[in-house]
VOZASE-631420 format. One line per 4 residues: number of its first residue (from 1); their letters; for each residue x, y, z of N, C-alpha, C. Coordinates in steps of 0.001 Angstrom, whole numbers, m for minus. Example, Ala and Ser with C-alpha at 12.3 -4.5 7.8 and 13.67 -1.06 7.14 Angstrom:
1 = AS = 13190:m5690:7800:12300:m4500:7800:13200:m3300:7800  12850:m2250:7080:13670:m1060:7140:12900:30:7870
This chain:
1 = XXXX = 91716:150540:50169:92130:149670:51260:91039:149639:52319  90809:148252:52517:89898:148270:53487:90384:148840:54793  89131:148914:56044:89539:149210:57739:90817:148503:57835  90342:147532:57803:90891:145712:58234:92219:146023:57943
5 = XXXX = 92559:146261:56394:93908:146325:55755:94277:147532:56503  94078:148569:56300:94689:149667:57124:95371:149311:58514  94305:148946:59222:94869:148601:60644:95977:147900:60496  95793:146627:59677:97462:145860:59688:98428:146449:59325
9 = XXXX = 98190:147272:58274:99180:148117:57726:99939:148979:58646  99787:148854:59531:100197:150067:60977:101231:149224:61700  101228:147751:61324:101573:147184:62167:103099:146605:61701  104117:146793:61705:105590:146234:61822:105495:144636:62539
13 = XXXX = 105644:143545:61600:106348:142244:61969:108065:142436:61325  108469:141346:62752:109909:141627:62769:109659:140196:62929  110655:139325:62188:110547:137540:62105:112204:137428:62287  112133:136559:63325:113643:136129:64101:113892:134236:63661
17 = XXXX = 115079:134357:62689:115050:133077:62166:115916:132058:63563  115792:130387:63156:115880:130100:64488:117572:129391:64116  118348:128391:64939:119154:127908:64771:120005:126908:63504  120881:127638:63187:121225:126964:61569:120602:127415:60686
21 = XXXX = 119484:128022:61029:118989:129053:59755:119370:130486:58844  118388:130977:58552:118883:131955:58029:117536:133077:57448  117651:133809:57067:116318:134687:56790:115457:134316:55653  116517:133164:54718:115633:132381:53849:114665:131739:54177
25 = XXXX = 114789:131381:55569:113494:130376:56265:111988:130881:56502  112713:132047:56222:111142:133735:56172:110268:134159:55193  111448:133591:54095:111047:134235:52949:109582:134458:52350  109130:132963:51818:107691:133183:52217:106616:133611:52738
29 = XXXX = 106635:133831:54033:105797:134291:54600:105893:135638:54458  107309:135987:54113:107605:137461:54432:107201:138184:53050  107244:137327:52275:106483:137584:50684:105307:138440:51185  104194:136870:51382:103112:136989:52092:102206:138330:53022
33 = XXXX = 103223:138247:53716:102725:139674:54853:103196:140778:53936  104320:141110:53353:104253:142219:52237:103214:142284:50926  102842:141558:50272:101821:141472:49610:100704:141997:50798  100344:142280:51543:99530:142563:52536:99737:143614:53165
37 = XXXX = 100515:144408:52279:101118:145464:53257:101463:146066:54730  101942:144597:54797:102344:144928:56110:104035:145070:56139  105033:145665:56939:106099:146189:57045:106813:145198:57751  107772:144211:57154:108170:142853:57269:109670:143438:57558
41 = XXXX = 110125:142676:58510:111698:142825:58543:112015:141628:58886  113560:141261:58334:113864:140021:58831:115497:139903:59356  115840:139911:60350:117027:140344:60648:117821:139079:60357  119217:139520:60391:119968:138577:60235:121053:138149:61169
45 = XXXX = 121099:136842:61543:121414:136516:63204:123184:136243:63355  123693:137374:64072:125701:137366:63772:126113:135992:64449  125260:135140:65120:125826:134026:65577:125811:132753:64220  125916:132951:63376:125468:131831:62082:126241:132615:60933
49 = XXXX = 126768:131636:60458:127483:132254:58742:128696:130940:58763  129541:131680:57964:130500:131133:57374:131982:131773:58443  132457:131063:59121:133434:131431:60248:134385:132038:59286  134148:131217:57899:135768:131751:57500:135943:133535:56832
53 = XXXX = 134240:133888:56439:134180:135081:56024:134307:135915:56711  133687:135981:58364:133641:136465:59541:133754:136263:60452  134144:136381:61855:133712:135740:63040:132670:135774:63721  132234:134934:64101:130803:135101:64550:130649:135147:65959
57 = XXXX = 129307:136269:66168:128991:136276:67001:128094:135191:68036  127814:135889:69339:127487:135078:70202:125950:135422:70450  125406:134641:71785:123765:135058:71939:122832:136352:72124  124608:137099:72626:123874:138316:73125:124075:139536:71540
61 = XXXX = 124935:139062:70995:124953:139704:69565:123799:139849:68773  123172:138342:68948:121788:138271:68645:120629:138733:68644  120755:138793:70369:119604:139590:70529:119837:141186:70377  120976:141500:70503:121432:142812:69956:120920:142923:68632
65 = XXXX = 121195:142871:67289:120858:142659:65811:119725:143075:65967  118536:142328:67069:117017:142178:66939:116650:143426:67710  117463:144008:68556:117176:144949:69371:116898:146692:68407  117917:146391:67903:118469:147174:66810:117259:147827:65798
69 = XXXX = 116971:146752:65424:116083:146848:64422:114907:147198:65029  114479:146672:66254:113019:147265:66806:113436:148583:67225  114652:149157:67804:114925:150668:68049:114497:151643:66910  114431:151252:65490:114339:151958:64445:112723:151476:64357
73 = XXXX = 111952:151309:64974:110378:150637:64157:109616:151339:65364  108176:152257:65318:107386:152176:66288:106392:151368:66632  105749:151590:67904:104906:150752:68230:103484:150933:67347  102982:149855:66868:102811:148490:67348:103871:147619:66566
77 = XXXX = 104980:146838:67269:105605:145528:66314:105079:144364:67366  104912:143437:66165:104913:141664:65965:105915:141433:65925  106519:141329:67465:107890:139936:67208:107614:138863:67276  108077:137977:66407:107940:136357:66049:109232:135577:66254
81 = XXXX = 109475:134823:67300:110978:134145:67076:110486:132803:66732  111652:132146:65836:111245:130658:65719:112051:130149:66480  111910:128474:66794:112968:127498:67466:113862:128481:68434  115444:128281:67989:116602:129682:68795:115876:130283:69148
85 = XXXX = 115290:131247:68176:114993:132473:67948:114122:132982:68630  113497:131661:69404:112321:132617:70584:113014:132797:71949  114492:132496:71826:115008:132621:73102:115792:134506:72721  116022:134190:71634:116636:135734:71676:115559:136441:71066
89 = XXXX = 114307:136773:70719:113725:137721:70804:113219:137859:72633  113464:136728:73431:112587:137292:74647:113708:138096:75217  114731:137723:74912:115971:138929:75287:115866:140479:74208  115561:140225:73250:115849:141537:72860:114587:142239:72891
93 = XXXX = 113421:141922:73524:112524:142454:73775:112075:143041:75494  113019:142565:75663:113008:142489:77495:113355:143625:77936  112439:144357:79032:112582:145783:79608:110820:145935:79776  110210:145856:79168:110329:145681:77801:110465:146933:76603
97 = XXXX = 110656:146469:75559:111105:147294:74861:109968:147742:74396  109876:149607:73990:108365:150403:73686:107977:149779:72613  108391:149562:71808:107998:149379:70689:107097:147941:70251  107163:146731:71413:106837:145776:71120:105334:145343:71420
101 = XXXX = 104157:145276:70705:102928:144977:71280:102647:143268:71743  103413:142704:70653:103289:141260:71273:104101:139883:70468  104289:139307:71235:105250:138097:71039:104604:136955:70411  105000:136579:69444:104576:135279:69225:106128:134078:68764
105 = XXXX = 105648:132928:69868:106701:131887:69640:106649:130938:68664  107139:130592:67596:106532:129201:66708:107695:128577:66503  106958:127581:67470:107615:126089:67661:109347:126443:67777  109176:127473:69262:109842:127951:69933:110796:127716:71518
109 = XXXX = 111725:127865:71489:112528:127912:73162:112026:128890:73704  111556:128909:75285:111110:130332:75693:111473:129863:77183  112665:130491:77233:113403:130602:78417:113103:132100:79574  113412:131581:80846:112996:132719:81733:114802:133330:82089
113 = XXXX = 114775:134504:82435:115863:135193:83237:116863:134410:83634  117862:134150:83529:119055:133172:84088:119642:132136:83293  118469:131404:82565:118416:130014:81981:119166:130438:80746  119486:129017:80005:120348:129022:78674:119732:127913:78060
117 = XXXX = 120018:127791:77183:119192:126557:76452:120348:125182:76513  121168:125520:76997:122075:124372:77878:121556:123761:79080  120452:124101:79478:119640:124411:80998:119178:123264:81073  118086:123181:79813:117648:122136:79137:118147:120993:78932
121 = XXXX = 118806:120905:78555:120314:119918:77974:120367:118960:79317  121170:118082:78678:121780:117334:79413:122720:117087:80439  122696:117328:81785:123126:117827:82480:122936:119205:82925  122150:120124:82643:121331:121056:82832:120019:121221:83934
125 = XXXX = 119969:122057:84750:119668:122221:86112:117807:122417:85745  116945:122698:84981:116310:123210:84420:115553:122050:83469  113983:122147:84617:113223:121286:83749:112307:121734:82836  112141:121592:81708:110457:122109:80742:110029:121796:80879
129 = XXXX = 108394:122652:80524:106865:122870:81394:106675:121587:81026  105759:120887:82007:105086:119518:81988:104197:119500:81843  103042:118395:81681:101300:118769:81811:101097:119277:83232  101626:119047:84455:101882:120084:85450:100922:121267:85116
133 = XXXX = 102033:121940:83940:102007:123356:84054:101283:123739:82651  101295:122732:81860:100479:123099:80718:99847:121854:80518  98466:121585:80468:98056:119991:80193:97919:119860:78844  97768:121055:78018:97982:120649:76822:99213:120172:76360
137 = XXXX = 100502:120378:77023:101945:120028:76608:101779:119313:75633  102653:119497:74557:102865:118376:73712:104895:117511:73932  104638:116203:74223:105725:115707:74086:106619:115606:73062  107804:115053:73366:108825:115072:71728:108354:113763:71345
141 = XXXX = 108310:114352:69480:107865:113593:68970:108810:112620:67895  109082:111760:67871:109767:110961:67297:109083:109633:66153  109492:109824:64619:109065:108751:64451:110259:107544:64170  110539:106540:62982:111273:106120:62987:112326:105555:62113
145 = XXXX = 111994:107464:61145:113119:107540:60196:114066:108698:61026  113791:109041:61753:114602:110017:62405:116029:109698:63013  116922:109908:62986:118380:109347:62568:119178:108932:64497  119440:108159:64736:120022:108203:65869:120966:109119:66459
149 = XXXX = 121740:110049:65619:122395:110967:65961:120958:112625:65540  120780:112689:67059:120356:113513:67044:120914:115028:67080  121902:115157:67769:122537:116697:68043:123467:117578:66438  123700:118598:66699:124782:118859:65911:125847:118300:66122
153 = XXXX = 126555:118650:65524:128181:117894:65112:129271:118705:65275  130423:118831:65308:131336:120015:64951:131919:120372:63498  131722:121556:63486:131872:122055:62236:133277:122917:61700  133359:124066:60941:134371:124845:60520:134843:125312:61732
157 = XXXX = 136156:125529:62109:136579:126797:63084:135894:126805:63660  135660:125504:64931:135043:125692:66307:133315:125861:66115  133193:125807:64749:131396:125771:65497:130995:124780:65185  129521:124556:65160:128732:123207:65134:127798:123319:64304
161 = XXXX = 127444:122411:63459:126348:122180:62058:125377:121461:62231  124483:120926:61257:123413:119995:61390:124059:119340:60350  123711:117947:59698:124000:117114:58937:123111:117151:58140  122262:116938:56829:121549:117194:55706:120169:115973:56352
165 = XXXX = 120725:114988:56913:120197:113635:57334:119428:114272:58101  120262:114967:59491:119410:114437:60715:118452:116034:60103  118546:116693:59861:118063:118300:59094:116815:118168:58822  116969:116404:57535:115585:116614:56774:114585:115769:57566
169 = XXXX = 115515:114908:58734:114670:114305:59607:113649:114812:60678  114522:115973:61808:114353:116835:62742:113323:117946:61968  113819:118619:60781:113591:119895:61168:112567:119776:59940  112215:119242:58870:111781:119183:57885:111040:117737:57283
173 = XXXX = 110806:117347:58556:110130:116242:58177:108571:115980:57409  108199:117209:57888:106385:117653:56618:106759:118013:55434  107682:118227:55318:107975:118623:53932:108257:117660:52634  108116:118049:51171:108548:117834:50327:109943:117025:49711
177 = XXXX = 110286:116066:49654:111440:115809:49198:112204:116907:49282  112278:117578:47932:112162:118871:47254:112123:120230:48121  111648:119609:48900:111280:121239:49811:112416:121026:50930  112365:119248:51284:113593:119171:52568:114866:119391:52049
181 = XXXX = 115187:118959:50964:116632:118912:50367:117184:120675:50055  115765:121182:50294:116466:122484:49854:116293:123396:51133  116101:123140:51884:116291:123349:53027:117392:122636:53880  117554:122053:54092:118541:121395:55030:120161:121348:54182
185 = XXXX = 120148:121926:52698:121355:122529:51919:121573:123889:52257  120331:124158:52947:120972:126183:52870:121142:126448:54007  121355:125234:55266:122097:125152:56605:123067:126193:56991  123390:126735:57666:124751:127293:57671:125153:126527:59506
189 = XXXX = 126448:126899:59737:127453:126530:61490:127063:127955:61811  127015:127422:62914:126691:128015:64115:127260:128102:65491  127383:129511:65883:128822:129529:67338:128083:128757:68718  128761:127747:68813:128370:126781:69918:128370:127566:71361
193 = XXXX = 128170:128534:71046:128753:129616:72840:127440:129760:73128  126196:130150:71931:124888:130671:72413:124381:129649:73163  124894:128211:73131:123992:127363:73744:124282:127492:75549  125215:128366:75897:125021:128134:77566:125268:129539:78200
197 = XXXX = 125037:130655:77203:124590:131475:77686:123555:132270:78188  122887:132935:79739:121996:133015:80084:121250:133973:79605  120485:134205:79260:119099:135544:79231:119200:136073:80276  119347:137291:80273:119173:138402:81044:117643:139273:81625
201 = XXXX = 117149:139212:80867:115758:139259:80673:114492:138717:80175  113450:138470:80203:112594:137711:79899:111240:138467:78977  110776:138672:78362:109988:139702:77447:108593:139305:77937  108385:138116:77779:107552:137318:77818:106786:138033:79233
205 = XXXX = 107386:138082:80215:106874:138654:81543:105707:139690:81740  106152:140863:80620:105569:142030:80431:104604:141803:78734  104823:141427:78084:104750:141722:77072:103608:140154:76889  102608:140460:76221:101647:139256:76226:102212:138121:74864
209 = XXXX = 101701:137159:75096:102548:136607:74127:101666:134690:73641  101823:134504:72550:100953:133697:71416:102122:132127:71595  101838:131055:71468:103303:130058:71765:102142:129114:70640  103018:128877:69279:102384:128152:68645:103148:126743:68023
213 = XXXX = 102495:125763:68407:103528:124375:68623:103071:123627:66635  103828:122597:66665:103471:121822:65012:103113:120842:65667  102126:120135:65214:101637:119117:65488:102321:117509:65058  103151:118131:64308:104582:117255:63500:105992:117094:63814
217 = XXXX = 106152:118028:64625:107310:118693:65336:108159:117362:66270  109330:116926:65369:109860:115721:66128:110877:116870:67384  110766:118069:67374:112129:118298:68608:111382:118378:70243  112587:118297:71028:111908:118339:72580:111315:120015:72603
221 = XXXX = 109995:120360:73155:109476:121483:73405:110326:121863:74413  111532:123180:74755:112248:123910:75829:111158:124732:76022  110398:125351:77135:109762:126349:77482:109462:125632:78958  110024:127276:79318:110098:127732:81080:109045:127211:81684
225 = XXXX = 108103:126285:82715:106989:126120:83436:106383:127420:84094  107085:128254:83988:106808:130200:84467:105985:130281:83396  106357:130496:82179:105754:131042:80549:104332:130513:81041  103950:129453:81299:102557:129185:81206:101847:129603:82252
229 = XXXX = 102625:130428:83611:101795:130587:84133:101313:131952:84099  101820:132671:83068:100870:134044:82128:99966:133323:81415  99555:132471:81221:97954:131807:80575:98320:132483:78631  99423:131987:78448:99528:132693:76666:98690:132164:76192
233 = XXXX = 98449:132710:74833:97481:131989:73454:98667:130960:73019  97824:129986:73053:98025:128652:72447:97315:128181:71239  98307:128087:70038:97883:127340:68714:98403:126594:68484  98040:125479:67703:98955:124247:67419:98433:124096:65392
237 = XXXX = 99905:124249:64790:99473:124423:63699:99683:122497:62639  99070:122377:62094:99561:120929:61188:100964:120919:60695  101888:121042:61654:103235:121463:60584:104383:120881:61822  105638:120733:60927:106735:120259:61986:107030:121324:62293
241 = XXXX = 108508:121236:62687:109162:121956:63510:109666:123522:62744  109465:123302:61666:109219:124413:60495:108315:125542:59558  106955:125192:60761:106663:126051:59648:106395:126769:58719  107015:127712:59081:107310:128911:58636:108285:128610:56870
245 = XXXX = 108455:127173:56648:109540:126672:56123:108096:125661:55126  107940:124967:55694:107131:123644:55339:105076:124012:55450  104702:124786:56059:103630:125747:55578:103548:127668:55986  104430:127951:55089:104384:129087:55017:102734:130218:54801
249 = XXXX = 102388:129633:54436:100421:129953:54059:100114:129917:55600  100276:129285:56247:99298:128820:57863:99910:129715:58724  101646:129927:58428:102479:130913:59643:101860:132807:59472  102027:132877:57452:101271:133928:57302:100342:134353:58057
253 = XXXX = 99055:132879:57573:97918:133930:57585:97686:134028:59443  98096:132885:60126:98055:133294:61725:98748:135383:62298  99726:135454:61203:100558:136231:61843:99866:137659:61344  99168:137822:60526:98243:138539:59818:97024:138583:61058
257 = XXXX = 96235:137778:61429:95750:137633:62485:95813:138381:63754  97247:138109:63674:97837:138519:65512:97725:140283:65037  98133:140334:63568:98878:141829:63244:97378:143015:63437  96386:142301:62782:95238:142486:63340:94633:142866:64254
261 = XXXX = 94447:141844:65178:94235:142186:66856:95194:143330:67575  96168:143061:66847:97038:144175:68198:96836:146034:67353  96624:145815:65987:95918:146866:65531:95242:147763:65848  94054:146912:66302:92629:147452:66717:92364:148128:67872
């Protein structure tokens, strides 16, 4: 084993899947970074499943799950949240937690202390960063197969779903026929409560942190106008709003990268 490999090898990534997903959305990459010996975890988020097998949890369950799992890992970990998922790793990393060397968001929510991703929303008090605050901003991107019903829907026992349509439109639009259809089938509902509950903490504050956007990415970018004014690493990868899903090779080898640097 080379230096290089060694050093990564030291390093624990923990990958936080994002809304309606599931740890299948990891899989790949998580192949990837294990073939590489690096120490991959992928938690699994109690706000998402099947209502009727369980009841599901809420946002802070979430970031609990993720908390959990970094309590059992030493430092150095790579937390990675996607979409959701960068709102509850900045909670379950927040204090911050010892164990965490650095954050990376892809094509992520990155909310500050208070805010909810209802904030955002419509009727929501809470504007995202502008060229203001980031001139690179990238706007939402829309083309014009993308379905007029944009939001979720209501689903089983009080929660809310994506539709296969707006799925392969929104979330999987770089992808494959083949690659969208099988993705936007392995959907699961999701407890509509996480969307207006606040973060308690912010990770991001203490903890340095990577915000990497798709250059394909039809959803609105949520992130705090605060987040940018820590000056994060900014990447913008050829990929929608996925991916970790739709180029699993590019999320790898970046995250291999980061696992790297914080190594050394």
């Amino acid at each position: 084993m080379t230096a290089s490999a060694q050093a990564k090898a030291s390093v624990s990534v923990v990958l936080v899947h994002g809304g309606f997903l599931g740890p299948w959305s990891w899989a790949d990459v998580a192949a990837k970074l294990t073939e590489n010996a690096i120490t991959t975890v992928v938690p699994e988020l109690p706000s998402m499943g099947d209502p009727q097998e369980r009841a599901l949890g809420d946002f802070y369950a979430d970031a609990a799950a993720v908390r959990n799992v970094l309590d059992e890992l030493d430092y150095p970990v790579l937390l990675c949240g996607h979409s959701y998922g960068g709102a509850v790793v900045t909670e379950a990393a927040g204090g911050p937690h010892p164990s965490v060397a650095h954050l990376v968001y892809l094509t992520a929510a990155v909310l500050d202390a208070g805010e909810s991703m209802a904030s955002f929303g419509p009727g929501g008090d809470a504007e995202p960063a502008s060229a203001a605050s980031d001139p690179d901003a990238a706007r939402t991107r829309r083309g014009p197969e993308r379905p007029a019903a944009e939001g979720p829907v209501p689903g089983p026992a009080g929660t809310i779903v994506l539709e296969p349509d707006q799925a392969a439109a929104a979330l999987f639009n770089d992808c494959t026929e083949e690659r969208a259809r099988q993705g936007s089938s392995s959907l699961r509902p999701m407890n509509p409560a996480v969307g207006a509950q606040p973060l308690t903490r912010a990770a991001w504050r203490d903890i340095a942190a990577t915000f990497v956007r798709g250059s394909q990415d039809r959803m609105p970018e949520i992130v705090t106008p605060a987040f940018f004014d820590r000056r994060p690493e900014v990447i913008t990868l050829p990929a929608g709003h996925c991916p970790n899903w739709s180029r699993p090779d590019l999320v790898a080898e970046l995250l291999m990268g980061q696992a790297e640097k914080i190594a050394t």
